[in-house]
N, C-alpha and C positions, 0 to 999 in steps of 0.2 A: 670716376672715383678719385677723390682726392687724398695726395699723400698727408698724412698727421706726423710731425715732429716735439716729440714729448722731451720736458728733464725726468728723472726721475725723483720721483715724488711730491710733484706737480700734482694738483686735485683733478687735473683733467686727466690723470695717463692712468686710471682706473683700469682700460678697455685694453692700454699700451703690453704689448708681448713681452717682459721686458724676462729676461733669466734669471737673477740676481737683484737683487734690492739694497739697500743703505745697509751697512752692519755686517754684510754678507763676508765671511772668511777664505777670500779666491785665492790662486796661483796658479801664475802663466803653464799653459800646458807643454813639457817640452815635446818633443818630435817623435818620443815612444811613449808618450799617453802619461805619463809621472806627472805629477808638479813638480815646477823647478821652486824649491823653499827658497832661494835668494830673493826672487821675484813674486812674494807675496805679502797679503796684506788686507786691509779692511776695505770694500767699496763705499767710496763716498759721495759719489757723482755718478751722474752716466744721462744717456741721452737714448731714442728710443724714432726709428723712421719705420709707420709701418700703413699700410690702407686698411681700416675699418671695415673689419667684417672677414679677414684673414687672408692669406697669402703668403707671400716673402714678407719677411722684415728687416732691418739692420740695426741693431743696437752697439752700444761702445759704454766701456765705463773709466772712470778715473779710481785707481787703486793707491790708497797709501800703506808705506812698506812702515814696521819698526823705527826703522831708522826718520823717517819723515819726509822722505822721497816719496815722488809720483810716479806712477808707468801709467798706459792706458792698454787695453783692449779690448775686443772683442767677445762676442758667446763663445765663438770656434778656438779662440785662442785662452781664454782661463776656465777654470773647474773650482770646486767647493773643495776647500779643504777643514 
C-alpha cells in the first residue's frame, strides 16, 4: 500500500482524511481541552499523509490568526471554534 500525500484542496484529496478544511474557524487546544483564543484563526492551508483505504493518518494545517500571523498544527492539537 502506498502512502498518499494531499494539499488540502487538491482535486485529488477527495478520499484524503482531512479534519478541517479552508475557512474552518480553529484554536490551539490548550492542555485542559479550552481553546487558547490568542492562538486562533481561519485554516488556509494544510496537507494530508494518509494510505487509501484507511488506517493511521497525519494531517497538519496552516492557521492565520487576526492579526495576520501563522501557527501551524495538527488534528490532536486545534478544535473548531
Amino acid at each position: 500500500m502506498a502512502v498518499r500525500i494531499v494539499r488540502l484542496g487538491d482535486p485529488s484529496a477527495t478520499d484524503a482524511p482531512f479534519r478541517f478544511k479552508k475557512g474552518d474557524r480553529v484554536a490551539w487546544r490548550r492542555w485542559d481541552g479550552k481553546p487558547d483564543l490568542e492562538f486562533s484563526g481561519i485554516v488556509i492551508d494544510g496537507h494530508c499523509e494518509y494510505v487509501l483505504g484507511g488506517g493511521a493518518y497525519r494531517d497538519g494545517y496552516v492557521i492565520e490568526r487576526a492579526d495576520g500571523l501563522h501557527f501551524a498544527g495538527g488534528h490532536f492539537d486545534l478544535m473548531r471554534v
